[in-house]
C-alpha positions, 0 to 999 in steps of 0.5 A, a space after each residue: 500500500 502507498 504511503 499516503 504523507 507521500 502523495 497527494 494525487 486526490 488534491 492535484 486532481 481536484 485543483 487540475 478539475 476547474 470550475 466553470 463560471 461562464 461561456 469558456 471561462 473557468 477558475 482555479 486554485 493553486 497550492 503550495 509546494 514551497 515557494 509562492 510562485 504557483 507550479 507551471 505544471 499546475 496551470 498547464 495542466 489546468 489550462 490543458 483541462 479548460 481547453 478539452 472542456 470547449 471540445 466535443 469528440 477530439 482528443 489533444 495531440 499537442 499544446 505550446 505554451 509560454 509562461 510569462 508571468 510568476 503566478 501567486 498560489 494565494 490567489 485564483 486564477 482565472 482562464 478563458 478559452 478561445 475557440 480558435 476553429 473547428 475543422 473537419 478533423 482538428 480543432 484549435 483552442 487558445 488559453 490565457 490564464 490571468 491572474 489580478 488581471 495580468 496575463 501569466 500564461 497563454 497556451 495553444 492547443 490541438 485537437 484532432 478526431 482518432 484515425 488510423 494512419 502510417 506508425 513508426 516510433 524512436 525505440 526505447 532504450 534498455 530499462 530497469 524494471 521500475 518495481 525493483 528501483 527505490 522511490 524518490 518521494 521516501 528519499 525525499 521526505 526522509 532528508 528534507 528538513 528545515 526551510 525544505 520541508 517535503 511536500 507531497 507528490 501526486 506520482 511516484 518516482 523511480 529513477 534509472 539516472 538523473 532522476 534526483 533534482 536535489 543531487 549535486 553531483 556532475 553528471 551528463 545531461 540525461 535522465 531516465 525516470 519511471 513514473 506512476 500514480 500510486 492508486 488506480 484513477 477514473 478512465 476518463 482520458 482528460 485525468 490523465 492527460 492533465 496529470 500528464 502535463 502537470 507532471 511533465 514540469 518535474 525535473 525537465 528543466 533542471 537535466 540541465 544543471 546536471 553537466 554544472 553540478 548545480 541543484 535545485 534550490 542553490 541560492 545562486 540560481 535563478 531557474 523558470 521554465 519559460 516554454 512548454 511543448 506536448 505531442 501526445 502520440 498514443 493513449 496512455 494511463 498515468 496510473 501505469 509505470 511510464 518511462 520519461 527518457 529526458 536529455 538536455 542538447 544546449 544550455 547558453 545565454 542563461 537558458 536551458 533546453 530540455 527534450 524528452 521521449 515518454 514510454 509505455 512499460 511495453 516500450 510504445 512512444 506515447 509523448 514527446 515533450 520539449 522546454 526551454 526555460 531560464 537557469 541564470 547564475 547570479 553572484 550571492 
């Protein structure tokens, strides 16, 4: 049985379900995770949730994103949607989130009706089975203290490399980390989707501090993610054990570019992601 002071899957959910208070206009809350710049994952997740809302039969397979503002987890924000188009196959939705009305965030996203058509994917690379590595969130909680207090996860985290954002040791830029929802979740596939993208904010961008020796939390660093990109390729489930394979090609001009590859546990290519986001070393 999951150690439930471990996660808090049934909270992330909860905040990722938005409420509707008008024609393609929603609120949300945010929470702490210990500073009070709201997450990114968070409000992509959120802003992925608002966009599928508007759209009738399609699924997403693809969202580009920009954060453009740090948001205030105190205070709620909003989201409208545009509905861009509707075509014969795809549709297209823009997000704007605002927040003390400042734009934070803006995302563009597809949608597409399923159909068949040619297949080919990358190959994944050789794994470990996730059920014989130790989970991050128990190492986690067991040596964060003091001003790093542990906050809950909604995922598990089993890492193959790479996969501690707190280790300082000098590393390739590279990662291969297992991930899972401790409990079973709904069927629906907007859950999944939108836990997917919140997830996908954990430990993209900071591979590339791995080749510099610099952790998260340094006091030197300044670190903020500020595009995303989603392709999802394939349906998954996120209460299934997926393998995020994550390299950092360049980092220069106080940014860093992270790209990643996720799998199923049978090795089927289900997304790809892309983020560039700012690692600025700044004198104490």
């Amino acid at each position: 049985m999951p150690d439930n002071s471990l996660f808090n899957t049934n909270t992330i959910l909860d905040l990722l379900k938005l409420e509707q208070i008008g024609e393609d206009r929603f609120t949300g809350q945010s929470h702490f995770m210990g500073s009070p710049n709201v997450f990114g994952g968070q409000v992509l997740g959120q802003s992925l949730y608002a966009a599928s809302v508007t759209v009738d039969q399609r699924q997403p397979h693809s969202l580009h994103a920009l954060f453009i503002l740090a948001g205030n987890y105190r205070l709620p924000i909003e989201f409208e949607v545009e509905r861009v188009r509707d075509g014969g196959s795809f549709s297209t939705r823009r997000v704007v989130a605002i927040q003390e009305g400042r734009r934070i965030f803006v995302m563009s996203a597809s949608f597409q009706t399923p159909e068949q058509g040619l297949e080919h994917q990358k190959c994944a690379g050789p794994a470990i089975d996730p059920d014989s590595l130790p989970s991050i969130p128990e190492r986690w909680q067991k040596v964060q203290s003091g001003p790093r207090l542990y906050h809950p996860v909604p995922v598990d985290f089993r890492a193959e490399h790479g996969g501690d954002v707190f280790h300082t040791t000098v590393s390739s830029p590279s990662k291969q980390v297992w991930t899972r929802a401790p409990a079973a979740l709904p069927d629906d596939p907007l859950v999944h989707q939108s836990l997917f993208a919140y997830v996908s904010d954990y430990g993209l961008l900071s591979t590339s501090l791995q080749p510099h020796g610099i952790q998260l939390g340094d006091p030197r660093l300044q670190i903020a993610s500020l595009d995303h990109s989603i392709w999802f390729h394939r349906p998954f489930r996120m209460d299934q054990w997926l393998r995020f394979e994550v390299e950092s090609p360049n980092a220069s001009g106080g940014r860093g570019l992270s790209l990643g590859h996720v799998y199923d546990r049978q090795g089927v290519l289900v997304a790809s992601m892309a983020q560039e986001g700012l690692i600025r070393l700044r004198e104490r």
